[in-house]
C-alpha positions in Angstrom: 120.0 50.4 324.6 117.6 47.4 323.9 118.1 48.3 320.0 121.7 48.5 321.0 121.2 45.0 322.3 118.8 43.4 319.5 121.8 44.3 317.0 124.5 42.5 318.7 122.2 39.3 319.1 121.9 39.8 315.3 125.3 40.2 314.4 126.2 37.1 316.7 124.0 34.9 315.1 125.4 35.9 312.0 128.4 35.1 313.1 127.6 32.2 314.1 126.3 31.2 310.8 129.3 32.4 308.8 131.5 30.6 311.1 129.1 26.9 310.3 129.5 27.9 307.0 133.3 28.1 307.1 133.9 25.2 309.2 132.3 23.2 306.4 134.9 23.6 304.3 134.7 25.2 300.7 133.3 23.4 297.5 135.3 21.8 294.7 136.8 24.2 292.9 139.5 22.8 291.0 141.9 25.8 289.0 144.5 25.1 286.3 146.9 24.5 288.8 145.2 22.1 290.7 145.8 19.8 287.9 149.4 19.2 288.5 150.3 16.0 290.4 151.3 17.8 293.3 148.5 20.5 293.9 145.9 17.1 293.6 147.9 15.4 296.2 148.1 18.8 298.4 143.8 19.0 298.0 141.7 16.2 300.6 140.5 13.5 299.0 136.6 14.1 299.3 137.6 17.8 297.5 140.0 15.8 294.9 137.1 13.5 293.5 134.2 15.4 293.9 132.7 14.5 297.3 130.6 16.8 299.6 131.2 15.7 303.1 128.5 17.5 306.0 127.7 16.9 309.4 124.2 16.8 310.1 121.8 17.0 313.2 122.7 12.9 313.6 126.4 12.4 312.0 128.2 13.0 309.2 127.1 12.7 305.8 128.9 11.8 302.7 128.1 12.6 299.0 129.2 10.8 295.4 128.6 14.5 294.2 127.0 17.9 294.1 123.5 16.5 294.2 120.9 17.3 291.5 117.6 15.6 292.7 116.5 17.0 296.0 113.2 15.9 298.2 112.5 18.2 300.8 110.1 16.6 303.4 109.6 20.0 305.2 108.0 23.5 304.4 111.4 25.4 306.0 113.5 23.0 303.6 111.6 24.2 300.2 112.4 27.5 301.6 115.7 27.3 301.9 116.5 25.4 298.7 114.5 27.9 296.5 116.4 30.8 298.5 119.2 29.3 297.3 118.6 28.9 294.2 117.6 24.7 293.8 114.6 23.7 292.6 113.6 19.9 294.4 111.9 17.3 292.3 109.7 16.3 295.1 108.5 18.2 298.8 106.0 16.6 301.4 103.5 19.1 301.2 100.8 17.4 302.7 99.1 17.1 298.9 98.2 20.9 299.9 100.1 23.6 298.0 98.2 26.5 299.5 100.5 25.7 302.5 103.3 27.0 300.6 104.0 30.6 301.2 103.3 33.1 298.7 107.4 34.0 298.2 108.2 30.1 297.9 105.4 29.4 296.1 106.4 32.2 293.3 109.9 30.6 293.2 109.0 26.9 292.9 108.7 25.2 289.6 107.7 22.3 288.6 107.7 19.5 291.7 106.2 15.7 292.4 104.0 16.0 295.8 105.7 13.1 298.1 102.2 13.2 300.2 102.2 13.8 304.0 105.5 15.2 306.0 104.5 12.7 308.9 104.1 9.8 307.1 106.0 10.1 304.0 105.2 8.0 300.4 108.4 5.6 300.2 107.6 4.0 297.6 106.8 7.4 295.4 110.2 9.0 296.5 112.0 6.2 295.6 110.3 6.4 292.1 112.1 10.4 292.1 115.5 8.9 292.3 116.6 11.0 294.0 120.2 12.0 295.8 119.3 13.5 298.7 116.2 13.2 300.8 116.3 16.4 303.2 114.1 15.1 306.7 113.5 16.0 310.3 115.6 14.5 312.9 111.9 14.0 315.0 108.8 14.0 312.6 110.7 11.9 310.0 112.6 9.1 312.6 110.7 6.4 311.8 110.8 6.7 308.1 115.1 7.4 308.3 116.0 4.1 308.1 113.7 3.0 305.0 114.9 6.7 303.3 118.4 5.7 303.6 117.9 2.9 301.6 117.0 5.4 298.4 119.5 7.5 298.7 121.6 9.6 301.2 119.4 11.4 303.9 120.2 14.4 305.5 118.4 14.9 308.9 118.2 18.2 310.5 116.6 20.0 313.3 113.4 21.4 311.9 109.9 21.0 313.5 111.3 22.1 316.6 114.2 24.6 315.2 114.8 28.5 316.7 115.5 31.0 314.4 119.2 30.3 315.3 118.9 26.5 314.3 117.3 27.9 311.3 120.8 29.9 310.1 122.7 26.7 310.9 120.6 24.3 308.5 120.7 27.2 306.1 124.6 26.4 306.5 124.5 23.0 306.1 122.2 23.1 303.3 124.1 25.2 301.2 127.5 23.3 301.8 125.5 19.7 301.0 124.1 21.4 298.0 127.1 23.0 296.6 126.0 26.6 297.1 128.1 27.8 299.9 128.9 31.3 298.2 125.1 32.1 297.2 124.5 31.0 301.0 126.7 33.6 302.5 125.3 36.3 300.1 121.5 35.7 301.0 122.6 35.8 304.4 124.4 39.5 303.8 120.9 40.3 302.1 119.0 39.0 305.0 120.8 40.6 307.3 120.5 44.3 305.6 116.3 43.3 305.1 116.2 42.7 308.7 118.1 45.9 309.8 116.3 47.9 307.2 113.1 46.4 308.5 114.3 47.2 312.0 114.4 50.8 312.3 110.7 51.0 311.4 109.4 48.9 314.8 108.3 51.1 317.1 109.2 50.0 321.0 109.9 46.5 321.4 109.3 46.9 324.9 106.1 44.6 324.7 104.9 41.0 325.4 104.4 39.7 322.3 103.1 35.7 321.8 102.4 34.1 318.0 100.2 31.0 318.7 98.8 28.5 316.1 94.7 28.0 317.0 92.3 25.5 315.9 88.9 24.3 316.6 90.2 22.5 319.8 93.2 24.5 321.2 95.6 26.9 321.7 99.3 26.5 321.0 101.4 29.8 322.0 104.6 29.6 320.3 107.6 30.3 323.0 110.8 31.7 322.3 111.9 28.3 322.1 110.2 28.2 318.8 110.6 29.6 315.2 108.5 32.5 315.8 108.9 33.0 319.0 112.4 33.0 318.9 112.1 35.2 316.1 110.4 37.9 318.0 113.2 37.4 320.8 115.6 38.2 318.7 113.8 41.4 317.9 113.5 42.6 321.6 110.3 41.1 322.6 109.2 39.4 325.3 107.9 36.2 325.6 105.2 36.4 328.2 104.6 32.7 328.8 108.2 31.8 329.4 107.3 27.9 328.8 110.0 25.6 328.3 108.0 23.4 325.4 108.3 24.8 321.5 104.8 24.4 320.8 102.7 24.5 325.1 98.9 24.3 324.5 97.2 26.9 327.2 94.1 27.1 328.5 92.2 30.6 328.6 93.2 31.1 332.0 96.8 30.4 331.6 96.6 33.6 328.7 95.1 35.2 331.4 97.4 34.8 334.1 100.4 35.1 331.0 99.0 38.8 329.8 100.3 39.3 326.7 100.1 43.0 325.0 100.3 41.6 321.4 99.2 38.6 320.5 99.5 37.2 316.5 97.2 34.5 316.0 97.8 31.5 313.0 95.0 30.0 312.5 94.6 26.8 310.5 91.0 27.0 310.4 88.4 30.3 309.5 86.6 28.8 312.9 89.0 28.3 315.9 88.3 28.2 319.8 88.9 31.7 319.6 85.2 32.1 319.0 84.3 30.5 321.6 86.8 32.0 324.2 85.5 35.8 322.7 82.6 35.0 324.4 83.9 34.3 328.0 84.5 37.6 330.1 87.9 36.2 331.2 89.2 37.2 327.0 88.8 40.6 327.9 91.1 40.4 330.6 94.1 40.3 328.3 95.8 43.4 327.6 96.1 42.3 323.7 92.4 41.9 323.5 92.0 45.4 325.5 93.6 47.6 323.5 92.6 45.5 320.1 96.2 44.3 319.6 95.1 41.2 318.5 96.3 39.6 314.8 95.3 37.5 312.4 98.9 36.2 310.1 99.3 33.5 308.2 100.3 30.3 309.7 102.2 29.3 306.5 104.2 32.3 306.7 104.8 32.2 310.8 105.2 29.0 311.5 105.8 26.3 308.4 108.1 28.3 305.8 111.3 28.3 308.4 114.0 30.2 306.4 115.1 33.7 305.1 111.7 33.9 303.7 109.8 33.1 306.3 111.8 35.2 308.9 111.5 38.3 306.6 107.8 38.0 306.4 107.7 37.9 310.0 109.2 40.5 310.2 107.0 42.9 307.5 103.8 41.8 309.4 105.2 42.7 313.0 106.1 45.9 310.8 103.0 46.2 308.9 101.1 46.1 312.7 103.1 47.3 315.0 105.6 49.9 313.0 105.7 53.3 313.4 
């Protein structure tokens, strides 16, 4: 029955995807016929001359044309554009390209680091010329207004983006880009990797918490984040049930929270993890109990939010927890 369940969650977020995708209207795609004086003055005007118009996390956003140049000030944006098939001529990467995953990284060309996705090199992206800057509508707020001044910005829910939020900027991004039809068939794709990938889980009848961990904390990822959400989807459960993305816990609060699985991203070899294996209360935890605890990468689980990141989620959670 939860299977049952997990599938129609699916399908409705597929749904809900293919439906963002149609209401963004179709790209130019001007026939023979259109050519006649009345099939132009049948087609809108932002179709007739080329435009692509989008509506973003902030507004609506209006382009001269299909846009060729592309900075991507997020990990989950390079994802998508290289899933898509567009390569960008600049990414924030935080002048650190092991933080690419290994199926982005294999897909990405040539690119011009834009520095840090918090506080962004202005003057260097403005040196891409570039026409369309890809942000996020919170880590990038500050720099909007400055960005806009370069060229048109498209701001979209990100840092703090569910795997649902993730289909809908997969949406958007294809429309702005001009690749609506090669959006709709990764999603088909996606959709048959995640089924396929499905039917080898074993029970998802388990509490099951991703949480990034570095020398000074903790950070469980709820199902109000990527990850989290991600395993939602699936049929976990979240077993902190926090209403933050990103909550930083204390060893007791894990504790008291029990998880059964927990898959750890660390950003660090040394994490407070080492310290907390030597408190008694770290046995406590069923996860820890009955050594169902995981090591993934954070670059995979938490930075690359798109069809490649979700899909190798998804062959870890398999790879450890499959039957």
């Amino acid at each position: 029955m939860k299977h049952h369940f997990t599938r129609i969650c699916l399908i409705a977020l597929i749904s809900v995807f293919a439906i963002s995708l149609a209401a963004c209207g179709k790209s130019t795609n001007i026939e023979s016929a259109a050519t006649t004086p009345a099939a132009a003055s049948q087609k809108p005007a932002a179709q007739a001359d080329g435009k692509i118009t989008v509506q973003d996390a902030v507004g609506t956003v209006e382009l001269p044309k299909k846009p060729e140049r592309i900075i991507a000030m997020e990990f989950g944006f390079t994802d998508i554009l290289v899933t898509l098939g567009v390569q960008p001529v600049g990414v924030a990467d935080d002048d650190s390209p092991g933080l690419f995953m290994d199926a982005v990284k294999s897909q990405l060309k040539s690119y011009k680091s834009v520095g840090s996705r918090y506080e962004p090199n202005i003057e260097l992206i403005s040196s891409l010329k570039p026409d369309l800057i890809i942000v996020d509508v919170n880590k990038h707020k500050n720099a909007i207004p400055h960005l806009k001044g370069i060229a048109p910005v498209l701001v979209l829910d990100d840092f703090q983006a569910d795997y649902n939020q993730m289909l809908k900027n997969v949406a958007i991004i294809a429309k702005a880009v001009g690749k609506e039809e090669e959006g709709k068939k990764r999603l088909s794709e996606h959709q048959t990797k995640v089924e396929s990938l499905k039917k080898k889980l074993g029970s998802t009848n388990l509490r099951v918490l991703p949480a990034v961990v570095n020398p000074k904390g903790f950070f469980a990822h709820s199902d109000h984040a990527y990850s989290g959400s991600f395993l939602a989807m699936l049929g976990y459960t979240d077993p902190i049930k926090n209403a933050a993305a990103y909550p930083q816990i204390t060893l007791e609060q894990l504790v008291e929270a029990n998880p059964q699985v927990l898959f750890l991203l660390p950003t660090e070899k040394e994490t407070i993890i080492k310290q907390w294996e030597t408190n008694p209360l770290w046995q406590k935890i069923d996860a820890v109990a009955n050594k169902k605890v995981f090591t993934v990468e954070r670059r995979d689980w938490s930075l690359s939010r798109g069809f490649l990141g979700s899909e190798k989620i998804l062959e870890d959670i398999v790879k450890n927890l499959g039957q």
